[in-house]
C-alpha beads as a LAMMPS data file, in Angstrom:
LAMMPS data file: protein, C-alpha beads

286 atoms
285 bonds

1 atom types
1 bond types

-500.0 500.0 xlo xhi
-500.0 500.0 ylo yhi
-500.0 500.0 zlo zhi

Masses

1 110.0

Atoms # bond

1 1 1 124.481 -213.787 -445.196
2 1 1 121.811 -211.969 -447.014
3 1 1 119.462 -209.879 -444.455
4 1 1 115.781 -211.101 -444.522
5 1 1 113.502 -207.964 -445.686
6 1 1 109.841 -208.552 -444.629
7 1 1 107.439 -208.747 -447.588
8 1 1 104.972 -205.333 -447.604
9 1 1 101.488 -205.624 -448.113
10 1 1 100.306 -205.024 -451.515
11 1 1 97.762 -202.710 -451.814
12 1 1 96.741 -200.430 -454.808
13 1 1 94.911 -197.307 -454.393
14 1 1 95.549 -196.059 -457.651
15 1 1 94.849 -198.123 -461.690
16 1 1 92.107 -200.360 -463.026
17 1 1 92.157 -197.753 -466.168
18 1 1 90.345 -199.629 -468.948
19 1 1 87.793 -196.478 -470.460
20 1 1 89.717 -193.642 -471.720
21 1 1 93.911 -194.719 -471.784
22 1 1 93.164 -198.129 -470.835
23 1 1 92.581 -201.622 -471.753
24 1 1 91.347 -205.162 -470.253
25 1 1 88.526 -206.528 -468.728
26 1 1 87.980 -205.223 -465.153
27 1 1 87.726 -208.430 -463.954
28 1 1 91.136 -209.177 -465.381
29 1 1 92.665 -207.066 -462.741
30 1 1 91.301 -208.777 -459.811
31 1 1 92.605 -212.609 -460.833
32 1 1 95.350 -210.891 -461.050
33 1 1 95.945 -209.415 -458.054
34 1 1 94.465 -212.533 -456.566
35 1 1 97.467 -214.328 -457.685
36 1 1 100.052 -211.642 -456.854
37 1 1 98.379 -212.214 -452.965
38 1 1 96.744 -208.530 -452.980
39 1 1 95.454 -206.954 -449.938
40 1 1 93.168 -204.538 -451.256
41 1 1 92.517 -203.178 -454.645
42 1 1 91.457 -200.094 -455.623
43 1 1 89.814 -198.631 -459.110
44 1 1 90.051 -195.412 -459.758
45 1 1 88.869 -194.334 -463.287
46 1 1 89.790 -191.321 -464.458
47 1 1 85.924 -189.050 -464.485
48 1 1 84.873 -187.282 -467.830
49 1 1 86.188 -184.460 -467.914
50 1 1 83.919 -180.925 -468.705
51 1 1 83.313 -180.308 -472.461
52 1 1 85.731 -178.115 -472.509
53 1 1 88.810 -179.741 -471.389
54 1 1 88.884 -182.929 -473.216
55 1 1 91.412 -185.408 -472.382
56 1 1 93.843 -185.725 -475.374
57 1 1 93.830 -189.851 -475.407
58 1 1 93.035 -190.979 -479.118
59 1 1 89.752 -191.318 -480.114
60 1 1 88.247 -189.657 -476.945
61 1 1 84.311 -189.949 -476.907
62 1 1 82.160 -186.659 -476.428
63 1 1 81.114 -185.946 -472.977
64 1 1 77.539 -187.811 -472.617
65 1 1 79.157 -190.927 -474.646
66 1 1 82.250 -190.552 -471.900
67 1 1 79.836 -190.445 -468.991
68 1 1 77.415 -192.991 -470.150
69 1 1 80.666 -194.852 -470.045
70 1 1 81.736 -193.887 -466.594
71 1 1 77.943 -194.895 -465.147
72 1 1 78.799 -198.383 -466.342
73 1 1 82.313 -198.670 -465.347
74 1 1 80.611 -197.934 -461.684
75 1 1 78.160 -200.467 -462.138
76 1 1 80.873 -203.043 -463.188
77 1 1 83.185 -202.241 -460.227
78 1 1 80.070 -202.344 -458.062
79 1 1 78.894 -205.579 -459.008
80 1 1 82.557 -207.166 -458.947
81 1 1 83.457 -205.785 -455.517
82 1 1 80.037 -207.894 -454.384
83 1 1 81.638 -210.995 -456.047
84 1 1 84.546 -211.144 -454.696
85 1 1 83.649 -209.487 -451.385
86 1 1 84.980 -212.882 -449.847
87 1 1 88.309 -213.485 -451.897
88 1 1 89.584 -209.389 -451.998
89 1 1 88.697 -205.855 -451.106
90 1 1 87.804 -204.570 -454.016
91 1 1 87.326 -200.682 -453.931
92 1 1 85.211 -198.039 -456.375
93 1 1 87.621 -194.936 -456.813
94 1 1 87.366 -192.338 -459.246
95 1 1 90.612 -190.529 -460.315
96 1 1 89.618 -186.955 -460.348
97 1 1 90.575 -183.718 -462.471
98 1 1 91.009 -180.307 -460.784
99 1 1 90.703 -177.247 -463.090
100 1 1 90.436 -174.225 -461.300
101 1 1 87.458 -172.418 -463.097
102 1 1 85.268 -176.193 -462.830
103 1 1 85.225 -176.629 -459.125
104 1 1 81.306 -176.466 -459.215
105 1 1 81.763 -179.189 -461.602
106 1 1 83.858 -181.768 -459.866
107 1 1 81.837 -181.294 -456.853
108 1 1 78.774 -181.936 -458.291
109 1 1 80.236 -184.853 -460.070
110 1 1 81.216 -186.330 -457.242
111 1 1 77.790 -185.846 -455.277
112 1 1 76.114 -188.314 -458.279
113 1 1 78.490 -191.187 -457.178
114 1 1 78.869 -193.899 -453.932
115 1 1 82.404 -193.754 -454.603
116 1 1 84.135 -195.521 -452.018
117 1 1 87.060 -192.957 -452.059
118 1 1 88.524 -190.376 -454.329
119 1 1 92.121 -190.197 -455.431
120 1 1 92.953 -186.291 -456.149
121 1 1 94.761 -185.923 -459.305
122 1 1 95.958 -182.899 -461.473
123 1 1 96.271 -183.604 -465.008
124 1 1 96.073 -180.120 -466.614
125 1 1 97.820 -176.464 -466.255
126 1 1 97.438 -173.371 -468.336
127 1 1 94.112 -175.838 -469.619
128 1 1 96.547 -178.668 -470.967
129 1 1 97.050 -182.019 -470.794
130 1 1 100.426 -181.982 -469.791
131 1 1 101.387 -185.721 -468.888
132 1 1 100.144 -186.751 -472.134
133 1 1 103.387 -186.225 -474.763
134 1 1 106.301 -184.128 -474.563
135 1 1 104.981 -181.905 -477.392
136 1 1 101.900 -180.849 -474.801
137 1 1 103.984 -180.777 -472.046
138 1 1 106.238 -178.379 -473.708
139 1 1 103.255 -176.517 -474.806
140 1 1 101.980 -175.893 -470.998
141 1 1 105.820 -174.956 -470.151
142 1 1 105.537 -171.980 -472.936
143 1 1 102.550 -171.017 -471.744
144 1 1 103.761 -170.910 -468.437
145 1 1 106.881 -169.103 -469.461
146 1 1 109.341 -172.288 -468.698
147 1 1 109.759 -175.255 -467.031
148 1 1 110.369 -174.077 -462.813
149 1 1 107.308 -171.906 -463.714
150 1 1 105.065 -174.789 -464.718
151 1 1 105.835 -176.219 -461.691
152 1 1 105.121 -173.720 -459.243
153 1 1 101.678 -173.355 -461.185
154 1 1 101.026 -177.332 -460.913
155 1 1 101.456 -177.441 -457.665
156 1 1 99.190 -174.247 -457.224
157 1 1 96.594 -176.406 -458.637
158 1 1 97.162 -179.194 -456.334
159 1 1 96.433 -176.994 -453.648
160 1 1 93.870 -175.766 -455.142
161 1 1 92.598 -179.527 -455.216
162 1 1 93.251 -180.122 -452.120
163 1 1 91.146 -176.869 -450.181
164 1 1 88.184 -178.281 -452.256
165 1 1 88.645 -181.005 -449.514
166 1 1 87.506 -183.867 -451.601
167 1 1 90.324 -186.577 -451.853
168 1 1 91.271 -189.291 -449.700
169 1 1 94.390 -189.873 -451.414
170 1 1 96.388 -187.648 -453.163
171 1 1 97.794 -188.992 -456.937
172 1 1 101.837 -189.180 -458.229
173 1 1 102.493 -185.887 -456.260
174 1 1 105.532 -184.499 -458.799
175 1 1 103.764 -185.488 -461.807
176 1 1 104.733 -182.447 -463.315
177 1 1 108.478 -183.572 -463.719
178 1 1 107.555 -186.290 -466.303
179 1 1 108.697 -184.865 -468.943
180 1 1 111.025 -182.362 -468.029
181 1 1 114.580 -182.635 -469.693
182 1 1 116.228 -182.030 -466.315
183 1 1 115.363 -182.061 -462.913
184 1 1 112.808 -178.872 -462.107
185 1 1 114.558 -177.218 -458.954
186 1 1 115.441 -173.253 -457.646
187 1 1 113.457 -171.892 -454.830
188 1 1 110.359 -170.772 -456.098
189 1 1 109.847 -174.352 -456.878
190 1 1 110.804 -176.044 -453.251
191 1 1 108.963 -173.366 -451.976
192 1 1 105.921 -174.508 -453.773
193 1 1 106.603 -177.715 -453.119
194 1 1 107.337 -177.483 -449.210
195 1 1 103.434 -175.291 -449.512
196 1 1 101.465 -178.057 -451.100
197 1 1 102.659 -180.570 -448.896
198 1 1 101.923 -178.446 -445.795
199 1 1 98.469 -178.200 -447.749
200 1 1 98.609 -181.662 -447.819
201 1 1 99.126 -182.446 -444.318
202 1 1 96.112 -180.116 -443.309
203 1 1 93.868 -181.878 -445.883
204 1 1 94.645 -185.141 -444.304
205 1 1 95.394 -186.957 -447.368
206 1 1 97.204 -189.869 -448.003
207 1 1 100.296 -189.860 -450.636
208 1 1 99.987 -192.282 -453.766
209 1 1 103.701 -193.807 -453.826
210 1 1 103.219 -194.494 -457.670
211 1 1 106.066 -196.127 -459.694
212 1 1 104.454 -195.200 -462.729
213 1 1 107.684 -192.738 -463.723
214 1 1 110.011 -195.336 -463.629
215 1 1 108.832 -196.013 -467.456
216 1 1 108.348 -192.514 -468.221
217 1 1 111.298 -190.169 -468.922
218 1 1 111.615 -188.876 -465.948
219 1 1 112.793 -192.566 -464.715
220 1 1 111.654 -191.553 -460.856
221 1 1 109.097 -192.991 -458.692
222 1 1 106.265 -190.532 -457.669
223 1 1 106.888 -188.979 -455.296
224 1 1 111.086 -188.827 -455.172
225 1 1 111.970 -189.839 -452.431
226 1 1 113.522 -186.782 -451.397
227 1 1 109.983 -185.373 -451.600
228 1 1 108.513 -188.575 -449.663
229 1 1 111.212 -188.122 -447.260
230 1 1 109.847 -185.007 -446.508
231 1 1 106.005 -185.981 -446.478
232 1 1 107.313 -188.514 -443.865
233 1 1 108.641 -186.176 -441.600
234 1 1 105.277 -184.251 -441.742
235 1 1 103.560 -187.018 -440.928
236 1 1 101.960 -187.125 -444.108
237 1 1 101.086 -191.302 -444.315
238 1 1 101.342 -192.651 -447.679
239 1 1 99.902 -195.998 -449.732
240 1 1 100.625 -198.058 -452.992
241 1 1 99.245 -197.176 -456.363
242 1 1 100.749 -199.310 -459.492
243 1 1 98.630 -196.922 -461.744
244 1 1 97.798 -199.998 -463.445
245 1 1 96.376 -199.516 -467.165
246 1 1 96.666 -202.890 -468.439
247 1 1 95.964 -206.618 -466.544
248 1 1 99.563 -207.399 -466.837
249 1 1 100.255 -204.205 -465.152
250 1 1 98.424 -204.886 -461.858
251 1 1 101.347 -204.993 -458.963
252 1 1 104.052 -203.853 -461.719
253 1 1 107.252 -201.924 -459.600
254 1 1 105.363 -201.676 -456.620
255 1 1 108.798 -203.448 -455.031
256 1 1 110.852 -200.320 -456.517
257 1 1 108.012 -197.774 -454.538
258 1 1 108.097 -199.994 -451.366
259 1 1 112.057 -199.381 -451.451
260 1 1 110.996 -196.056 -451.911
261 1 1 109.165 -195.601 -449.371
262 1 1 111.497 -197.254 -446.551
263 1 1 114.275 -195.034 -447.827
264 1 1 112.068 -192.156 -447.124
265 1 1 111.925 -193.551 -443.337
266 1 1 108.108 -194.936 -443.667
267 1 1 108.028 -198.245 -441.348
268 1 1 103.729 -198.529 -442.170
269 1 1 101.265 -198.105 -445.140
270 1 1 98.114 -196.443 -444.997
271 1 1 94.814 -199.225 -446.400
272 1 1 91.475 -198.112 -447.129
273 1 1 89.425 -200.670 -445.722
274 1 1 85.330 -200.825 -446.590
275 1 1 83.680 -201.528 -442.604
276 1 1 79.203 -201.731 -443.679
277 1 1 79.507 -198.989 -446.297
278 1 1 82.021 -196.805 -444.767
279 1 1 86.097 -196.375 -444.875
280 1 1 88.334 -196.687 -442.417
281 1 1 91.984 -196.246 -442.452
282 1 1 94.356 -198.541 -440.921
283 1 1 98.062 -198.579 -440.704
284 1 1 99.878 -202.024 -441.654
285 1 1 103.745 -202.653 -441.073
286 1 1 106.072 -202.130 -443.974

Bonds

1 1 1 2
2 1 2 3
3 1 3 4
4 1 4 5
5 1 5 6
6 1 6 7
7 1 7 8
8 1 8 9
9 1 9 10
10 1 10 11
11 1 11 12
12 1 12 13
13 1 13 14
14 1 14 15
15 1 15 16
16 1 16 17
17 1 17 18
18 1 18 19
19 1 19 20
20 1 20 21
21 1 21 22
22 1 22 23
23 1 23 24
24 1 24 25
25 1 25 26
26 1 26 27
27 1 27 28
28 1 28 29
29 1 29 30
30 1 30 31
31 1 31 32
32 1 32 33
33 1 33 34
34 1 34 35
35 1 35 36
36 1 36 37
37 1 37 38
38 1 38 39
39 1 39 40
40 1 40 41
41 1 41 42
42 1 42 43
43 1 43 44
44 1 44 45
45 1 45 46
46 1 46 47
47 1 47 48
48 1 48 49
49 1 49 50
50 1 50 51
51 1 51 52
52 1 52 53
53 1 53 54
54 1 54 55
55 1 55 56
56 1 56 57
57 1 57 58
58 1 58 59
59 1 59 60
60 1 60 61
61 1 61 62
62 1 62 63
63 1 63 64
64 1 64 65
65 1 65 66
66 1 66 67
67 1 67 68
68 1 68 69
69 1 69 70
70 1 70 71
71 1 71 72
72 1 72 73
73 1 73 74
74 1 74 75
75 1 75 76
76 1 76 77
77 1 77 78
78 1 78 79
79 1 79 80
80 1 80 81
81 1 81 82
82 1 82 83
83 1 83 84
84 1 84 85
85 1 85 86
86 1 86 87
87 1 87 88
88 1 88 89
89 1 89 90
90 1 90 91
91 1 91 92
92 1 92 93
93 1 93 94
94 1 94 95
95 1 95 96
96 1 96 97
97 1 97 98
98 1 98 99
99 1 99 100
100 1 100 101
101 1 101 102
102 1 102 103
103 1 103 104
104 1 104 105
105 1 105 106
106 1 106 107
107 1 107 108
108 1 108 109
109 1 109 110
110 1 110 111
111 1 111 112
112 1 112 113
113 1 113 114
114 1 114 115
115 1 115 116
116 1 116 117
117 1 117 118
118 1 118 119
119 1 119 120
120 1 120 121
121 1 121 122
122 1 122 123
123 1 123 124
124 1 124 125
125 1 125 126
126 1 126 127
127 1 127 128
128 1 128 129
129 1 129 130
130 1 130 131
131 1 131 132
132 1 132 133
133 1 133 134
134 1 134 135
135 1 135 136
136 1 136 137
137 1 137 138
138 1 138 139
139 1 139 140
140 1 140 141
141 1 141 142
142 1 142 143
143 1 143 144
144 1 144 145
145 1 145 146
146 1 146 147
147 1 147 148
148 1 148 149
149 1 149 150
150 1 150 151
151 1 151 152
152 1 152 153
153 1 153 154
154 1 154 155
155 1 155 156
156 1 156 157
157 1 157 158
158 1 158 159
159 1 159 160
160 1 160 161
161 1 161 162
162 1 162 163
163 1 163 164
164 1 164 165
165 1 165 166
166 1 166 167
167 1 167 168
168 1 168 169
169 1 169 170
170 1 170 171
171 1 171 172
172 1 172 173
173 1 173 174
174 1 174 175
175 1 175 176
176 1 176 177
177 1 177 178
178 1 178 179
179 1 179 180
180 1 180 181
181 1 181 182
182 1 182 183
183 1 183 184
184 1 184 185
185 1 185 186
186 1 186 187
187 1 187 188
188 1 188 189
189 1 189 190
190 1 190 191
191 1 191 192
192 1 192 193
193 1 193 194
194 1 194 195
195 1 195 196
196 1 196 197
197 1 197 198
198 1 198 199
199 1 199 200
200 1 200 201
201 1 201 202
202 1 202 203
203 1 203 204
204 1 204 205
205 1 205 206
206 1 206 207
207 1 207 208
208 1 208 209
209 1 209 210
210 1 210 211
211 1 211 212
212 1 212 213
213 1 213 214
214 1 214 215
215 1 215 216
216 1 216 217
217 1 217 218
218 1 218 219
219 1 219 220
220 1 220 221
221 1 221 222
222 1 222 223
223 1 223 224
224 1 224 225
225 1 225 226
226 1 226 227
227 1 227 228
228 1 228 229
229 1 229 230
230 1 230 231
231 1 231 232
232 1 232 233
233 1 233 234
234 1 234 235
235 1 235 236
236 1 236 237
237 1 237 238
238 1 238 239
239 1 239 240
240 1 240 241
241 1 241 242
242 1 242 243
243 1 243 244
244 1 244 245
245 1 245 246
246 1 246 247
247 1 247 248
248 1 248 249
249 1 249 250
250 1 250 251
251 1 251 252
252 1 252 253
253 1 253 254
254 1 254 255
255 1 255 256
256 1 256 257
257 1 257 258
258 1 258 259
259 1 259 260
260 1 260 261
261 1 261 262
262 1 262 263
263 1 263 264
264 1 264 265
265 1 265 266
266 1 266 267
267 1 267 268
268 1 268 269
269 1 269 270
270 1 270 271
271 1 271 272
272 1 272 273
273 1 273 274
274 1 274 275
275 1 275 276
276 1 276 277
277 1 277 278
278 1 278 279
279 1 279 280
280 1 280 281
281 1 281 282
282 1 282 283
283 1 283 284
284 1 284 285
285 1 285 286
C-alpha cells in the first residue's frame, strides 16, 4: 500500500529572472504558476550591479542602461501584482549583491525601491563572478589560494550580508559548491559554515531551499540537506525558491527541495504574505 504524502504548498521566493540571465514575459510566469496551483510568487531580479563589478552574462548593458532596465522591471511587477491581486500573491523582490567595499551602495539602492522583500544573495568573491562558468569559478579559487579557502571567504561574505541586516530571505546558501570538482569540506570550512548560519539565525532570515543545483554540476539542492538539517535544528525556518529563469521553469524540482526539506526534519514553510502594504510571515504545514 503506497503511504499518502500530503501535497506542500508551492510558494517561490526566489526567480522571475527575465533582464540580465533571463528570458520570458513576466507575465508568463504568473499563468504559469496559476496552473501549477501556486500559493504565492515571488520576483526577485537580480539589481545592477556597481560599475565596477559587472555581471559577466553576455551582452551585459552599462550601468544607467541596466538600471533604466531595473526601474521598469519594478513597474511591470508592480502593475501585474495589482492585476492579479485576486487570482495570486504576486510579490516585488529584488535579488541582491553583497560586495564588501559597496555596502553604501546596496543600501542606498535599496532605499530608492518599495520592494516588498529582499532575497540576500552573494554572487562574487575575490571581485568575481564565481557561479557564472567553471573557468571564473576556478579563477576566484586561485585567487583565493584553493577551493576550502574560497569557501570560508564566501561564506565570510554572507555574513557580511547578513550584519548589513537587509534580507528577508537568504539565497541558495552553499552556492559556492557549484562548481567544485568534489565536495568542499575540512574544518575551517564547517566552521565557517556552522558561523554563518549562527549569523543567520540572529539576522532572522529565512533559508531559500533552491533546487537550482540539481542541473548544475554540483547535482545538490541548495542548501544540502545536511546543511538544512542543521538550519532546522537552529530554528532557522526556510521557504521555496525554483530560481526560475525561464516560464517553463516556474515550479521546476521544487518536489526534489520539498523532499529536501522533510529529510532535514522541517514539518512547515515559511510564506511572505502582503497584509495593506506590509509583510507578514506565516508558517504553513509541509
Amino acid at each position: 500500500m503506497t503511504e499518502h504524502v500530503r501535497s506542500a504548498p508551492l510558494v517561490s521566493y526566489h526567480g522571475g529572472h527575465t533582464l540580465f540571465d533571463g528570458k520570458g514575459d513576466p507575465e508568463a510566469f504568473i499563468e504559469a504558476a496559476l496552473v501549477k496551483g501556486f500559493t504565492a510568487l515571488g520576483f526577485t531580479e537580480h539589481m545592477p550591479a556597481p560599475a565596477r563589478y559587472p555581471y559577466p552574462f553576455p551582452a551585459q548593458p552599462d550601468w544607467a542602461t541596466a538600471s533604466r532596465m531595473f526601474d521598469q522591471y519594478v513597474t511591470t511587477i508592480t502593475r501585474l501584482q495589482a492585476a492579479y491581486r485576486g487570482d495570486l500573491p504576486v510579490l516585488v523582490g529584488v535579488e541582491t549583491e553583497y560586495l564588501p567595499d559597496e555596502e553604501t551602495y546596496l543600501a542606498d539602492f535599496l532605499e530608492r525601491y518599495p520592494f516588498d522583500y529582499v532575497l540576500g544573495s552573494v554572487h562574487f568573491v575575490a571581485g568575481v563572478g564565481f557561479d557564472w562558468s567553471p573557468e571564473w569559478y576556478e579563477r576566484a579559487a586561485r585567487i583565493c589560494g584553493g577551493y576550502e579557502p574560497l569557501a570560508v571567504e564566501y561564506y565570510r561574505m554572507v555574513r557580511g550580508l547578513l550584519a548589513m541586516d537587509v534580507s528577508d530571505v537568504l539565497g541558495h546558501l552553499d552556492l559556492i559548491k557549484v562548481f567544485s570538482p568534489e565536495p568542499i569540506t575540512g574544518p575551517e570550512v564547517a566552521e565557517a559554515e556552522r558561523e554563518t548560519l549562527e549569523a543567520a539565525r540572529k539576522a532572522d532570515v529565512i533559508l531559500d531551499v533552491n533546487p537550482r543545483g540539481l542541473i548544475k554540476p554540483c547535482r545538490q539542492i541548495y542548501p544540502r540537506t545536511e546543511l538544512l538539517a542543521q538550519a532546522r535544528r537552529l530554528g532557522i525556518p526556510a521557504t521555496l525558491g525554483d530560481d526560475s529563469h525561464a516560464p517553463d521553469e516556474v515550479g521546476a524540482r521544487l518536489d526534489d527541495a520539498v523532499a529536501a526539506m522533510r529529510e532535514a526534519g522541517y514539518t512547515s514553510l515559511s510564506v511572505l504574505l502582503l497584509d495593506g502594504h506590509q509583510i507578514r510571515r506565516q508558517e504553513l504545514p509541509l
